[in-house]
C-alpha positions in Angstrom: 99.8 84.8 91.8 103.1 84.4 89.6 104.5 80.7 90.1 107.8 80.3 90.2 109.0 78.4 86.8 110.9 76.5 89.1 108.5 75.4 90.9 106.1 74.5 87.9 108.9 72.7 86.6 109.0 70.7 89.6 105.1 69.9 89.2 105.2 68.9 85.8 108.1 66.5 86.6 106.0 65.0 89.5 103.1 64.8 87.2 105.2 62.8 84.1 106.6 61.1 87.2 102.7 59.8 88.1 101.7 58.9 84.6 105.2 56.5 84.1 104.2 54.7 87.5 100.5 54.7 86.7 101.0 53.0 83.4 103.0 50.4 85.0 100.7 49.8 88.1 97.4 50.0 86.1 98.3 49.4 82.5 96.3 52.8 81.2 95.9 56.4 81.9 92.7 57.8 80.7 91.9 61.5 79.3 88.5 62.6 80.5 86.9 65.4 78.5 83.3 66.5 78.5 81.0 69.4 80.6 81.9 71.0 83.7 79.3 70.5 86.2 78.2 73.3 88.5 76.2 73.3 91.4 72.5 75.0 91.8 71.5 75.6 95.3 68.4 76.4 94.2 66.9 72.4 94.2 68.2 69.1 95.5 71.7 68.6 94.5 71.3 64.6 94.3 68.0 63.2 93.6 67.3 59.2 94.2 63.6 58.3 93.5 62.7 54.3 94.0 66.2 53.1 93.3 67.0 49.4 93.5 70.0 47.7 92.7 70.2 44.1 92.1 73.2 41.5 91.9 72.6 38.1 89.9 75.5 35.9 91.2 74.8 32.6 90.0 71.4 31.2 90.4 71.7 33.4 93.6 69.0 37.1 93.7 71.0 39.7 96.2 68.9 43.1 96.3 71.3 45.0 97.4 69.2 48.2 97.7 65.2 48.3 97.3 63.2 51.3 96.6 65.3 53.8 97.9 64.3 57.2 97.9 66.3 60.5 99.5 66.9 64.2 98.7 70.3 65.6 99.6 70.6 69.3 99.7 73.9 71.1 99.3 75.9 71.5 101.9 74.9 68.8 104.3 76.7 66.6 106.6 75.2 62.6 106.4 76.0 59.4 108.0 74.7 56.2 106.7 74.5 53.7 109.0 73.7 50.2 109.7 75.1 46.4 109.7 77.1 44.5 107.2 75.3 43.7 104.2 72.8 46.5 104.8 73.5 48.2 101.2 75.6 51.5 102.8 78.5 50.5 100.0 76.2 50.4 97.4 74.1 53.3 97.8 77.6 55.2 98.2 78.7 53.7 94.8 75.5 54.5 92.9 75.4 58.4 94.4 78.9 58.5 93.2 78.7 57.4 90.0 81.0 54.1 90.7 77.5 51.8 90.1 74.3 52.5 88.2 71.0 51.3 89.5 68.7 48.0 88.4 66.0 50.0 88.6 64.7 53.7 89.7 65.8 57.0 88.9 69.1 59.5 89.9 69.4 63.1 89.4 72.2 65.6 90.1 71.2 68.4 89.7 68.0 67.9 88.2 69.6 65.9 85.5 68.9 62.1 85.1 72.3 60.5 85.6 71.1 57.6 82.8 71.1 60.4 80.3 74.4 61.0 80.4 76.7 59.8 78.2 79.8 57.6 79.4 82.4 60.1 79.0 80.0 62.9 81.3 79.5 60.3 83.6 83.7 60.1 84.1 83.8 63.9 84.4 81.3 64.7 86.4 82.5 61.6 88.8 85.8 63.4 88.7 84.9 67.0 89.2 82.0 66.7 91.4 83.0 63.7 94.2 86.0 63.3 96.1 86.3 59.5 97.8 87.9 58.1 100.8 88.2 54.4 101.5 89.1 52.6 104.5 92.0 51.0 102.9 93.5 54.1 101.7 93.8 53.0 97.8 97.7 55.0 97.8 100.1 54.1 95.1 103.0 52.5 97.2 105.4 54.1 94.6 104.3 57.5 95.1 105.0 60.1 97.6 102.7 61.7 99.5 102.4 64.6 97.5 102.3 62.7 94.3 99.4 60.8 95.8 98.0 63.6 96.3 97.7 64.9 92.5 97.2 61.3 90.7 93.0 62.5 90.3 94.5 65.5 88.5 95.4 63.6 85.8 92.3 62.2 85.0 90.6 65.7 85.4 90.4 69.3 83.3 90.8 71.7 86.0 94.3 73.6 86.3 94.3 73.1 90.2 97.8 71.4 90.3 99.6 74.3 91.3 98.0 76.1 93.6 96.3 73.1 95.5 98.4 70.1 95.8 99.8 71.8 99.5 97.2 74.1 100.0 95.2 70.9 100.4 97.3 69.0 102.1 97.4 71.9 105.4 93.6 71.1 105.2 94.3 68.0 105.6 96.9 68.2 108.3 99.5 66.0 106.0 101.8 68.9 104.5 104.8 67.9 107.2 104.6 64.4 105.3 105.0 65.6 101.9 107.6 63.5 100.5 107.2 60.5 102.2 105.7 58.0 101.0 102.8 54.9 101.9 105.4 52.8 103.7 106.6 55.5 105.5 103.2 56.6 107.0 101.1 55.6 109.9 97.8 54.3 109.3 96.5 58.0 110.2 98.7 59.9 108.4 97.6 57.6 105.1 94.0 58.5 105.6 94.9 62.4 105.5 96.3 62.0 102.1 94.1 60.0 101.0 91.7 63.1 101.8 93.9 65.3 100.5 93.7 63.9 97.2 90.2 63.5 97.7 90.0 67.4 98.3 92.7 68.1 95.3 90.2 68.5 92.6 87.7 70.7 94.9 84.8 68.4 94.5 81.1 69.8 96.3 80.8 66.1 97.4 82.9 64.0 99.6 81.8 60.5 99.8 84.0 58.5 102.7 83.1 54.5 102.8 84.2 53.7 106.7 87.4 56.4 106.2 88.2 55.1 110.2 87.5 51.8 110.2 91.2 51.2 110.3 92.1 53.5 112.8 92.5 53.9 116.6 89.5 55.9 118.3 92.1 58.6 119.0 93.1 59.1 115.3 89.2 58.4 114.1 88.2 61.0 115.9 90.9 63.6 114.8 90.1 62.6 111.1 86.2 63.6 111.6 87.1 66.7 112.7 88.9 67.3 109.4 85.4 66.5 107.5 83.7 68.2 110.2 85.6 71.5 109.5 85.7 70.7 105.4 81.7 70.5 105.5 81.2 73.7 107.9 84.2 76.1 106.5 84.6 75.1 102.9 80.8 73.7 102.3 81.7 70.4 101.4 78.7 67.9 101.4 79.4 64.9 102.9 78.4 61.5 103.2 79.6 58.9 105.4 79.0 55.1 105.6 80.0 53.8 109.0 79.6 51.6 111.9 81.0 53.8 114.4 79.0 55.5 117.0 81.5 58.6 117.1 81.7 59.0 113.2 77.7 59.2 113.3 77.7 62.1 115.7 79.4 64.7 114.0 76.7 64.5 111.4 73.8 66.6 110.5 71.6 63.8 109.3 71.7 59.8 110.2 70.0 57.7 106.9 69.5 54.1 108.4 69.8 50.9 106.4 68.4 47.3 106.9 68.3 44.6 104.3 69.1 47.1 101.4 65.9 49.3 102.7 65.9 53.0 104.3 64.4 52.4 108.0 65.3 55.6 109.4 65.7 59.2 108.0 66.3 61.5 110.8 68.4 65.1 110.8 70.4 65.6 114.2 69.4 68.8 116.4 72.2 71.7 117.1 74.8 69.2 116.0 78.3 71.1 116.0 
């Protein structure tokens, strides 16, 4: 489809737009090159085999996560649950290449994720995942839209144009375009933040408590946003929560006690 130059004027503007405030609010705007990852549905998509992760603070020992070991296949829908302090945050960080582990081994896609070198670890972190936090993480500067296409920047695929509103209908936000943060209920925040989570058409969307901050009304009409992106566009997801109601719209519940899997169990005829 022909893009009106208008209109890819406009983009570029909004980009240029991004990087000024970016290098004001962060001090740096990085260029990420490297290899494009593609997914084989043939094995295990992400691969963690006795992985720990240890903190030192101090003369204090936190183990954080011990001998964890899970298999996630394409496609699936996962909540991890369990209390404060239980190691859901970290196990989210290491599958999403935030952390690395102390000790054990990750794969994606049958690659071992210490094997890569720093620069494929940024691409792969931006190609593959998409994040949502429960405090939104928006630039206050921004507009929604704008928001929306910051990852873009730090990525190699030419997805600006076509997705920065088709996403944003997925994510039930494109009335709020040009609005921005302070402008924005506490819902409407959280469907950019997936929008931009969604803008570089990542096969994984990790979400650390994405409705902790929000009314049961609202929390539920957000799940059924990652409900529809895992069953219509394939998206694997994984979920760290408390909630009760975020649990059940999963395919699979991993349970987590003192840093330790207690529980591993996939839902029955879960729609």
């Amino acid at each position: 489809m022909l893009i009106p130059h208008t209109f890819r004027k406009g983009i570029v503007y909004k980009i240029d737009k991004i990087r000024v405030i970016l290098w004001e609010d962060i001090g740096q705007v990085c260029s990420m090159n490297g290899y494009v990852n593609t997914v084989n549905k043939s094995h295990k998509m992400l691969k963690l085999v006795n992985v720990s992760k240890v903190y030192t603070i101090g003369k204090d020992v936190i183990h954080a996560l011990e001998n964890i070991n899970v298999d996630i296949d394409h496609g699936e829908f996962i909540s991890v649950v369990g209390p404060s302090g239980s190691g859901k945050s970290t196990l989210l960080h290491i599958i999403g290449l935030i952390d690395i582990p102390t000790e054990g081994k990750y794969s994606i896609n049958e690659r071992e994720v210490s094997t890569f070198a720093d620069r494929d670890k940024a691409n792969l972190r931006s190609e593959l995942f998409g994040f949502v936090f429960q405090d939104f993480y928006l630039f206050p500067r921004l507009t929604a839209i704008e928001n929306v296409l910051v990852p873009t920047i730090f990525s190699r695929k030419n997805a600006i144009l076509n997705n920065s509103t088709n996403v944003m209908k997925m994510a039930k936000i494109d009335n709020r375009i040009d609005h921005k943060p302070s402008e924005l209920s506490g819902g409407e925040k959280q469907r950019v933040a997936i929008a931009r989570a969604l803008i570089n058409d990542p096969g994984v969307i990790i979400a650390d408590e994405p409705t902790g901050n929000l009314d049961s009304k609202t929390a539920e009409d957000i799940m059924k946003i990652f409900k529809y992106l895992n069953q219509k566009k394939k998206k694997t997801i994984i979920i760290a929560t408390h909630n009760e109601l975020v649990s059940s719209y999963a395919d699979r519940i991993i349970k987590l006690k003192d840093g330790k899997i207690v529980e591993d169990s996939k839902m029955v005829n879960n729609t």
